[in-house]
C-alpha positions in Angstrom: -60.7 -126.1 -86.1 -60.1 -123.0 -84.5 -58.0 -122.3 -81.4 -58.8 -119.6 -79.3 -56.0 -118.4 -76.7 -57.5 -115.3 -75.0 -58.1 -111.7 -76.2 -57.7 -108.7 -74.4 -58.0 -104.9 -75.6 -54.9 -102.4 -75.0 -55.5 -98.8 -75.3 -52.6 -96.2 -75.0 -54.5 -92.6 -75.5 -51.9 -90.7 -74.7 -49.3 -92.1 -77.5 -51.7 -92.3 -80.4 -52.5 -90.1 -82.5 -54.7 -89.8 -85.7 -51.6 -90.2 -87.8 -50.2 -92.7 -85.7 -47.7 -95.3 -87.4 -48.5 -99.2 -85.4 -46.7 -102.1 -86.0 -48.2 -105.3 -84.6 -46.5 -108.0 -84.0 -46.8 -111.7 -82.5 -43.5 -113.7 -81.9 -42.3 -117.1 -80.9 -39.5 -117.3 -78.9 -38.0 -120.5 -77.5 -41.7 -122.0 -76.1 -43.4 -118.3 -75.3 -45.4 -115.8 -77.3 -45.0 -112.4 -77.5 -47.5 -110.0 -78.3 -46.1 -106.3 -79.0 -46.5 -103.1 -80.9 -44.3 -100.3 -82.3 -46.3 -97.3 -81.8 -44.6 -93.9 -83.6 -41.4 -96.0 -83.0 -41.4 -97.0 -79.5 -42.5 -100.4 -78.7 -44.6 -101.6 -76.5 -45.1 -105.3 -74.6 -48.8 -106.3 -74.6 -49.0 -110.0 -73.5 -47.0 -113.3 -73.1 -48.3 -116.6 -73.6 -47.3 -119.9 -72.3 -48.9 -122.7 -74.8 -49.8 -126.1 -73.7 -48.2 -129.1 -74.5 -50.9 -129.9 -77.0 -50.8 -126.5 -78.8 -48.4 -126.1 -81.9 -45.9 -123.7 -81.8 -47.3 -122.2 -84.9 -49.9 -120.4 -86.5 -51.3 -120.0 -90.0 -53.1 -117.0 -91.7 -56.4 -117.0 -93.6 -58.7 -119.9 -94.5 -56.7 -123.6 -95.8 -60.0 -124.2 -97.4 -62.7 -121.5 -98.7 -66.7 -123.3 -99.2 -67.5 -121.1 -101.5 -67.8 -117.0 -102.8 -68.9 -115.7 -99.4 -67.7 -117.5 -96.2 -70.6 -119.6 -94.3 -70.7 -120.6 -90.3 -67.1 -121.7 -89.5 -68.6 -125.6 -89.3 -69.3 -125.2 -92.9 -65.3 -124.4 -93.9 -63.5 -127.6 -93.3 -60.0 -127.3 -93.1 -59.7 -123.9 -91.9 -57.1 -123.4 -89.3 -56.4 -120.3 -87.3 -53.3 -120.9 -84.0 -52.4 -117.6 -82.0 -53.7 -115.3 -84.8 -52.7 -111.6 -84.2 -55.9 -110.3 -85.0 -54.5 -106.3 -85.0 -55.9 -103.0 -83.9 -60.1 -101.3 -84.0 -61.7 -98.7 -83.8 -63.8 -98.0 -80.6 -65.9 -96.0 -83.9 -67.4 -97.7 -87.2 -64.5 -97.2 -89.5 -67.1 -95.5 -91.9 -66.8 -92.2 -89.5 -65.6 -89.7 -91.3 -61.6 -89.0 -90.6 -61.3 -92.4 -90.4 -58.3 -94.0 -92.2 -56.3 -97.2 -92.3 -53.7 -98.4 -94.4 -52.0 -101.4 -94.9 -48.9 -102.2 -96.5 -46.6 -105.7 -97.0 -48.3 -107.9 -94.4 -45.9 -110.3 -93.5 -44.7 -113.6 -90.9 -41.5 -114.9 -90.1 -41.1 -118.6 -90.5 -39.5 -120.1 -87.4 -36.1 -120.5 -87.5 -35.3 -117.9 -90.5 -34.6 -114.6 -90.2 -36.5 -113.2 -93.3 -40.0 -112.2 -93.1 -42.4 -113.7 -95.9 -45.5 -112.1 -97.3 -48.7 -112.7 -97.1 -50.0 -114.0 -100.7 -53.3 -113.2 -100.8 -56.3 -111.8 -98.6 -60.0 -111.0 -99.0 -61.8 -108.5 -97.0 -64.7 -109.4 -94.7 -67.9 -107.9 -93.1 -70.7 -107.9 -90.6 -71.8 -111.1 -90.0 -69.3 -112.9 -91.9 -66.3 -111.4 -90.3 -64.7 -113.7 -87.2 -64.1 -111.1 -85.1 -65.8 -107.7 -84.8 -64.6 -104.7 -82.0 -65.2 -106.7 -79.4 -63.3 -110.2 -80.2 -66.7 -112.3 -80.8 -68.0 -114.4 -83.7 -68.9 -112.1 -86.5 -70.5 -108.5 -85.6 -72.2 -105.8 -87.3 -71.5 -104.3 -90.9 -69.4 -102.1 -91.5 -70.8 -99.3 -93.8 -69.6 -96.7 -96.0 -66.2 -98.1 -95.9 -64.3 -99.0 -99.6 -60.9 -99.7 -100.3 -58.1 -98.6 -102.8 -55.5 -101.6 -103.1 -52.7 -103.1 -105.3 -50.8 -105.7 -104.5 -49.6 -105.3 -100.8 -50.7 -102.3 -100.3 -54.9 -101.0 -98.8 -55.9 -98.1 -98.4 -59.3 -98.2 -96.5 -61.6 -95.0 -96.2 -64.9 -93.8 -95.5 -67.0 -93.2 -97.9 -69.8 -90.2 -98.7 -71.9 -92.0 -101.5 -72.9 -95.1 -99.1 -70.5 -97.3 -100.9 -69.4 -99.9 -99.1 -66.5 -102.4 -99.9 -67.9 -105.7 -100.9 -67.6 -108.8 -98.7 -65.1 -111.3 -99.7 -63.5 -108.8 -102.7 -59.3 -110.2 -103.5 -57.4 -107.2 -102.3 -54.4 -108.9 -103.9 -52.9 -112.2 -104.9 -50.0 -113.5 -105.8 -48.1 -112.4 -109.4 -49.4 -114.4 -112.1 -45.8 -113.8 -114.3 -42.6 -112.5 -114.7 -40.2 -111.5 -117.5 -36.8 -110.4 -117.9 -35.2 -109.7 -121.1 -32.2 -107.6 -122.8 -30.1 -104.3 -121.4 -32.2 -102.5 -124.2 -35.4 -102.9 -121.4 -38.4 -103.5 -124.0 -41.1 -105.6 -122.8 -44.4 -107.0 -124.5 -47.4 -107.1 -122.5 -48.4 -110.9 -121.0 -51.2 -111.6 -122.8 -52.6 -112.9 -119.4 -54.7 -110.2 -117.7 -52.7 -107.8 -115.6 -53.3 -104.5 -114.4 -50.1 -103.4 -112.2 -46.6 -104.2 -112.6 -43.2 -103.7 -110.2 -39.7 -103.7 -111.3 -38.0 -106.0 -109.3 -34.3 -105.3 -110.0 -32.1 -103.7 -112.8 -29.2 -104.5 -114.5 -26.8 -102.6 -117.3 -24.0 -105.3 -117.6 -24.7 -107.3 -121.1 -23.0 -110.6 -118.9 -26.2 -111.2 -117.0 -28.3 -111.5 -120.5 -29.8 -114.9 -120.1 -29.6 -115.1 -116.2 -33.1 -116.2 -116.4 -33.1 -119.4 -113.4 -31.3 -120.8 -110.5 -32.0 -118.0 -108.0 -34.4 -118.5 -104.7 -38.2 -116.3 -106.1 -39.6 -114.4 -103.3 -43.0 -115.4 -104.9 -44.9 -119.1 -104.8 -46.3 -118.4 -108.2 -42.6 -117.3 -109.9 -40.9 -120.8 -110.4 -37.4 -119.2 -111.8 -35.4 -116.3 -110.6 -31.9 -114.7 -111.7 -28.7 -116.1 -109.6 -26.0 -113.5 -110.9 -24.5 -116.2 -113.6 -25.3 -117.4 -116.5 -24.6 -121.6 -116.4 -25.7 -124.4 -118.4 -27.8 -126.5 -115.9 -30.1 -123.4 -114.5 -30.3 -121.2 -117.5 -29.4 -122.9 -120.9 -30.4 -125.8 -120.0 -34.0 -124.5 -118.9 -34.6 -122.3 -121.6 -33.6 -124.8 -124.2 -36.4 -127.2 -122.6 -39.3 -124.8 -123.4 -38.0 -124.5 -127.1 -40.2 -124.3 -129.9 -43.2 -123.2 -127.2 -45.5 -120.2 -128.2 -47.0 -117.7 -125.5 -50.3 -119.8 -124.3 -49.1 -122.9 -124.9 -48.6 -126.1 -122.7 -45.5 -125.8 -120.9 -45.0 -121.9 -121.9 -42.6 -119.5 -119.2 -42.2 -116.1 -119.9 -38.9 -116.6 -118.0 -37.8 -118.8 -121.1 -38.6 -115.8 -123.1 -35.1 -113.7 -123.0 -35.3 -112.0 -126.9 -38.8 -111.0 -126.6 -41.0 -112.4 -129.3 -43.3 -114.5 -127.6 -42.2 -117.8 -128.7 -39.0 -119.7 -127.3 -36.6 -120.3 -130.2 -33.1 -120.3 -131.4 -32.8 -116.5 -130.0 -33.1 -117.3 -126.9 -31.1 -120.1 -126.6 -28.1 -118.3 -128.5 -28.5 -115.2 -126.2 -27.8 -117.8 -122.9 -25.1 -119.8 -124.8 -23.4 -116.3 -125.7 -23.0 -115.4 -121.9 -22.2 -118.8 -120.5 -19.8 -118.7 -117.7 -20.2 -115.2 -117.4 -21.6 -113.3 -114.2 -22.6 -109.4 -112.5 -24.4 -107.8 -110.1 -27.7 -106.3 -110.4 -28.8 -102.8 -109.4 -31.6 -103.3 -107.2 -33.2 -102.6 -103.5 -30.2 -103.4 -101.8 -29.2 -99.5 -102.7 -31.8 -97.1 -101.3 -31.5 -95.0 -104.7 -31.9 -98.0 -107.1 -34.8 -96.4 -108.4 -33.6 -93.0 -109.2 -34.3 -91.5 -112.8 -36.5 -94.6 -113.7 -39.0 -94.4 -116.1 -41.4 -97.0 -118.2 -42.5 -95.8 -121.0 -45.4 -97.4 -122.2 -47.0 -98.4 -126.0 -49.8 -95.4 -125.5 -47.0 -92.9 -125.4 -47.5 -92.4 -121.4 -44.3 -92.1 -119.7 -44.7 -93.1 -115.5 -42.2 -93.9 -112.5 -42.2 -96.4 -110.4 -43.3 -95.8 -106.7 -40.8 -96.2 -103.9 -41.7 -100.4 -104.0 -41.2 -100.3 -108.0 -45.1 -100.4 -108.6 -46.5 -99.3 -112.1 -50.0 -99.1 -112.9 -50.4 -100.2 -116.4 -51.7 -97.8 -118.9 -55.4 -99.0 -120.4 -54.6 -100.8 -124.1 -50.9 -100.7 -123.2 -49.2 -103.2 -126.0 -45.4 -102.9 -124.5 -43.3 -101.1 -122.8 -39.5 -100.1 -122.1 -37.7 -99.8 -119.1 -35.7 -96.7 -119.0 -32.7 -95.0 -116.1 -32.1 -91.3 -116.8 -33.8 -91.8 -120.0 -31.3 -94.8 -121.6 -33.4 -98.0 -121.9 -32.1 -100.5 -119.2 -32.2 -104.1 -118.8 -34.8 -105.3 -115.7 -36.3 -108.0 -113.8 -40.7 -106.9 -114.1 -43.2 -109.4 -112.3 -46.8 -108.6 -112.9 -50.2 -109.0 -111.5 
């Protein structure tokens, strides 16, 4: 099902620029949407929209249901669903033109209601004819050539090209985080032994109380069941890593979460570094403070040293076996989810 509102094209020559920072956004407010931008930090009204009774006050991103590798005519992907999609800014040009660039960073929606945005989990580029809307808002279009992509999780760069490469239809430009891990203060990690190429440092902490805070917080991620709280306590924490004991890395029923003395199995080390802290409680260093990330290092198996970028992204060193978290050069304890 797909439900079309209207389109309509803005243009604003005199405020852009080739550097130009946009921020797009679609709001609901009360029973009205509100289409806007924040152009070089002035914002800009496009368009309100009264919906009819019979359309939901709502809107959902991407395909519910993908046929197959490469998308077919939209009667062949059953269950896809698209309300009052922002479908976001072109280029009168094909984006292969040279001096062309976009990027993209942290796509996100606000649910209604709460006051936190939430990110977009996953998304797969699209082209030509299998695209849904080209320059001109109709069905599909023409290809779009010489243009690639450079992209970690969140974040696409995309770019012409010289060598007539030209970015795959359907290519993941992220997903969600297949794991995460948090250990000791002394900040030394083993490498998942799923596949993972990139990994971000969620939060830090150098208070020996918050050893075995492994559960009972709220995970920004769908694909992270557990997440630190601040406390260590016997329902969240002990409790949950005593029910993975005796579990090996691969196993049914294996969390690297469960994993707090790092040796890839869940044993009486883990359990004993939970019961030592019970009761006890801290704060953790993390984005909250704008300098968080100061003096970090990881420094990896291979014997290459690298700092996090201003997000806490890493990109893991080829035949990388572990790794230790460091501030200022002392190892540090840390929260690390990886993809």
């Amino acid at each position: 099902m797909v439900n079309i509102v209207d389109y309509f094209t803005w243009e604003y020559p005199s405020v852009l620029k080739m550097d130009s920072e946009v921020n797009l956004t679609m709001e609901w407010s009360s029973n009205m949407l509100f289409y806007s931008a924040i152009i070089d930090g002035v914002e800009y009204l496009f368009y309100i929209h009264f919906p009819n009774d019979i359309q939901k006050d709502y809107f959902m991103l991407g395909t519910v249901e993908r046929e197959n590798q490469f998308w077919e005519p939209i009667i062949d992907l059953p269950g896809t669903v698209k309300f009052f999609q922002f479908s976001g800014a072109w280029s009168n040009e094909n984006i292969g033109r040279v001096g062309w660039h976009s990027y993209l960073s942290y796509p996100g929606f606000k649910k209604r209601g709460e006051s936190s945005w939430t990110n977009v989990t996953f998304a797969y580029s699209v082209n030509g004819t299998t695209a849904w809307l080209d320059n001109t808002a109709n069905w599909g279009g023409a290809c779009y050539d010489n243009v690639n992509a450079d992209y970690t999780y969140q974040h696409v760069h995309f770019y012409p090209t010289s060598d007539g490469t030209t970015l795959d239809p359907d290519t993941l430009l992220w997903d969600p985080p297949k794991c995460a891990m948090k250990t000791k203060i002394d900040g030394y990690f083993y490498m998942p032994y799923v596949a993972t190429d990139v990994l971000k440092i969620e939060m830090l902490f150098d208070n020996q109380n918050l050893t075995g805070d492994q559960a009972g917080g709220t995970s920004p991620y769908n694909t992270i069941s557990h997440w630190p709280d601040g406390k260590v306590d016997m329902i969240n924490d002990i409790k949950f890593i005593s029910g993975k004991f005796g579990v090996n890395e691969g196993q049914s029923g294996w969390d690297y979460m469960a994993d707090v003395v790092p040796n890839r199995k869940i044993d009486i080390f883990d359990t004993r570094a939970a019961a030592k802290n019970f009761g006890k409680s801290g704060t953790y260093i993390n984005s909250t403070n704008p300098q968080w990330l100061s003096g970090v290092s990881v420094v990896f198996s291979t014997g290459e040293v690298l700092s996090p970028d201003s997000d806490g992204f890493v990109t893991i060193p080829q035949g990388a076996t572990s790794f230790t978290v460091k501030r200022y050069a002392t190892p540090i304890g840390a929260m690390v989810i990886f993809w």
